[in-house]
C-alpha positions as a Markdown table, in Angstrom:
| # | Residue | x | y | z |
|---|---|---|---|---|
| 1 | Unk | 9.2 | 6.7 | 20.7 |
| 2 | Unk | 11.3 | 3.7 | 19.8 |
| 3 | Unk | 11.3 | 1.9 | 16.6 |
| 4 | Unk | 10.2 | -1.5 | 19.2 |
| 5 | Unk | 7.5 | 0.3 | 20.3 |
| 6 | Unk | 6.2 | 0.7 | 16.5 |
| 7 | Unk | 3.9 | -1.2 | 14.9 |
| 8 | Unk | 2.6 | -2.0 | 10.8 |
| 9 | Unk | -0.3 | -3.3 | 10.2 |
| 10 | Unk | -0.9 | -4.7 | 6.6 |
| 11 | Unk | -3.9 | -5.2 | 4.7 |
| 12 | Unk | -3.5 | -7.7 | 0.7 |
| 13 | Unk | -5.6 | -6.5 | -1.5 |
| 14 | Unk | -6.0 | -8.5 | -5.0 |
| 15 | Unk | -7.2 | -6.9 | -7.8 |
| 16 | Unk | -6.8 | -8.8 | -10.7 |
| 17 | Unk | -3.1 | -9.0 | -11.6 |
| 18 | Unk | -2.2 | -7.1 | -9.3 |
| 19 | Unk | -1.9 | -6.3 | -5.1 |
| 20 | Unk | -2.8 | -3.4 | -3.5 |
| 21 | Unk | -0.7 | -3.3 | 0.0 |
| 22 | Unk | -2.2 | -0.9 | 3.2 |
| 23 | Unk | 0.4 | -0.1 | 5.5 |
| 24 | Unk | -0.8 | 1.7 | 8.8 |
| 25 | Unk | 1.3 | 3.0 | 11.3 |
| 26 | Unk | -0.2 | 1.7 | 14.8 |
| 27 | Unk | 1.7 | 5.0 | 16.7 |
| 28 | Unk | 0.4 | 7.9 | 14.5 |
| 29 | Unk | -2.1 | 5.9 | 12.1 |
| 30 | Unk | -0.4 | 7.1 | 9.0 |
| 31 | Unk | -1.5 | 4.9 | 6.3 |
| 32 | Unk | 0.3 | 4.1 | 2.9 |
| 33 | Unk | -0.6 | 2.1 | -0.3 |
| 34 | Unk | 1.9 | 0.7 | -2.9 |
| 35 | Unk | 0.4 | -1.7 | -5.8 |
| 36 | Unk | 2.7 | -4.1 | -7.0 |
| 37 | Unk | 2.1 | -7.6 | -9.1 |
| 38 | Unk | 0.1 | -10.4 | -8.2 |
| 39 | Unk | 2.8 | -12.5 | -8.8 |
| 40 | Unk | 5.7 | -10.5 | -6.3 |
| 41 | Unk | 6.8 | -12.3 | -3.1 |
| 42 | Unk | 4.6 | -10.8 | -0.2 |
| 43 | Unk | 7.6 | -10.3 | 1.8 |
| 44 | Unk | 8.8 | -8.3 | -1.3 |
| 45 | Unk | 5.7 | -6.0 | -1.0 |
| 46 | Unk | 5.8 | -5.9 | 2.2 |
| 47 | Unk | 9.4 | -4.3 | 2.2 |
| 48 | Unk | 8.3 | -1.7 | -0.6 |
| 49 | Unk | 5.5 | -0.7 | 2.1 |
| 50 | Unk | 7.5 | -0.6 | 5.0 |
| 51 | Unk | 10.2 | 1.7 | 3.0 |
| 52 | Unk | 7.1 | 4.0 | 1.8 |
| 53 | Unk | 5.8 | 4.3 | 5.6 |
| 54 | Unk | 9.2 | 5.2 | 7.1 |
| 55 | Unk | 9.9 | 8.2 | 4.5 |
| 56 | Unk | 6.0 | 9.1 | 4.8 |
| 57 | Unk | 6.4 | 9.3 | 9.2 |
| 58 | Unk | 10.0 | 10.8 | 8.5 |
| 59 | Unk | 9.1 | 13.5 | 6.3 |
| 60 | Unk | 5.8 | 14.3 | 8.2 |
| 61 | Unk | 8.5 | 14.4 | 11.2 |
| 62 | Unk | 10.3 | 17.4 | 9.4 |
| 63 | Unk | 7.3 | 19.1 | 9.5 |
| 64 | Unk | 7.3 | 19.8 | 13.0 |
């Protein structure tokens, strides 16, 4: 399928100084964490997420 046709879903999660980010795939449901600092731009840890997911799907891809 096309990258449009992909989905993340995100789920913030703070624990004390820090932020535990969910990543989910809405396609396959392959699901990702990366913990980063409270104080780091969202958009930042967002990013870091979205990196983590694609080389997660692409190396589950290989697989096949």
């Amino acid at each position: 399928m096309a990258e449009a046709d992909r989905e993340v879903f995100f789920e913030f999660t703070v624990i004390g100084s820090t932020v535990r980010v969910t990543a989910i795939d809405s396609l396959t449901g392959t699901e990702v964490v990366v913990m980063g600092p409270s104080n780091a731009s969202r958009a930042d840890l967002q990013q870091l997420a979205v990196q983590k997911l694609k080389a997660r799907l692409a190396r589950e891809a290989g697989k096949r």
